[in-house]
N, C-alpha and C positions, 0 to 999 in steps of 0.2 A: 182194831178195825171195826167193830159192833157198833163204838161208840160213837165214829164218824159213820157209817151206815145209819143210824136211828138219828143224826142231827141235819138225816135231808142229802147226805154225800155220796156220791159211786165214787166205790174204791178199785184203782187199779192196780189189777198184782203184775208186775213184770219181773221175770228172771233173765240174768246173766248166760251168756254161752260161751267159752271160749272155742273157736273155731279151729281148724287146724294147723292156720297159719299165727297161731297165736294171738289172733285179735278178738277180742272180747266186742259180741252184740248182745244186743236186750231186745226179747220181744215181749208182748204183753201176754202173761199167759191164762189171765182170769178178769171178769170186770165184775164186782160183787156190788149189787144194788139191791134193796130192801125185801125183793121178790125172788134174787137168786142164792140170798146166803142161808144154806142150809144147813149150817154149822150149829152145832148144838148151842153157840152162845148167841145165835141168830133165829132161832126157833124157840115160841113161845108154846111149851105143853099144853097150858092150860087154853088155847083157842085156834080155830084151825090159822095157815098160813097160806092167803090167796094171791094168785097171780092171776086178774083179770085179762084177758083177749075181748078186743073191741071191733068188732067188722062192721064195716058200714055197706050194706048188700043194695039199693035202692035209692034215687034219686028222690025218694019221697022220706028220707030218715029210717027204713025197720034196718034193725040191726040185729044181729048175733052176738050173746056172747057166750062165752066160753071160760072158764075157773077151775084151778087145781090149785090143791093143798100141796105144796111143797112137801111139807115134812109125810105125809101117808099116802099120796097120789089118787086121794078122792076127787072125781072132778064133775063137775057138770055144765050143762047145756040148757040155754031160754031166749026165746025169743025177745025183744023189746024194741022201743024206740029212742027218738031225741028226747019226746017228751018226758019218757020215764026213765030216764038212763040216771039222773040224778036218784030215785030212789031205788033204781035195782045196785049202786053204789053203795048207800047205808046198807042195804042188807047183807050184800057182799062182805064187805069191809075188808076189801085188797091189801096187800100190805104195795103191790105194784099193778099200774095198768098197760099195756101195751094197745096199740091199737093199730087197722089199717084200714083204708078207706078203696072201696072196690065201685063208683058210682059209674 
């Protein structure tokens, strides 16, 4: 699974139920993407493990963002914009982004 996770893929886990009437359904019961696998073969020791949050607060571009380490749950908080969102990005270096737009 790690290895289609780092080649750019979300992996979907889905499980079997057999129901009462003996019919068998599948629901999905995990969707593993480069920001939620926290499985020790998915977490790199040696450098934190970020999941950026991207809010868009203002019709003029400032935004918020937001960042935790998966694996230790350090997180933090800064203000920025469009224009510098590219480099508050290298500094990050997300393993995922998420984002939502609030204009």
């Amino acid at each position: 699974m790690s290895t289609l996770v780092e080649a750019g893929h979300r992996v979907v886990i889905v499980d079997e139920f057999r129901d009462a009437g003996a019919e068998i359904s599948r629901r999905v019961s995990r969707v593993v993407t480069p920001g939620t696998g926290v499985d020790e073969g998915f977490v790199k020791q040696d450098r934190m493990n970020f999941v950026l949050a991207i809010g868009l607060i203002d019709a003029e571009g400032a935004l918020d963002l937001a960042w935790r380490d998966v694996s230790t749950g350090a997180y933090f908080v800064r203000k920025s914009s469009l224009a510098n969102l590219r480099d508050d990005m290298l500094l990050v270096e997300p393993k995922e982004e998420i984002g939502r737009a609030h204009v």
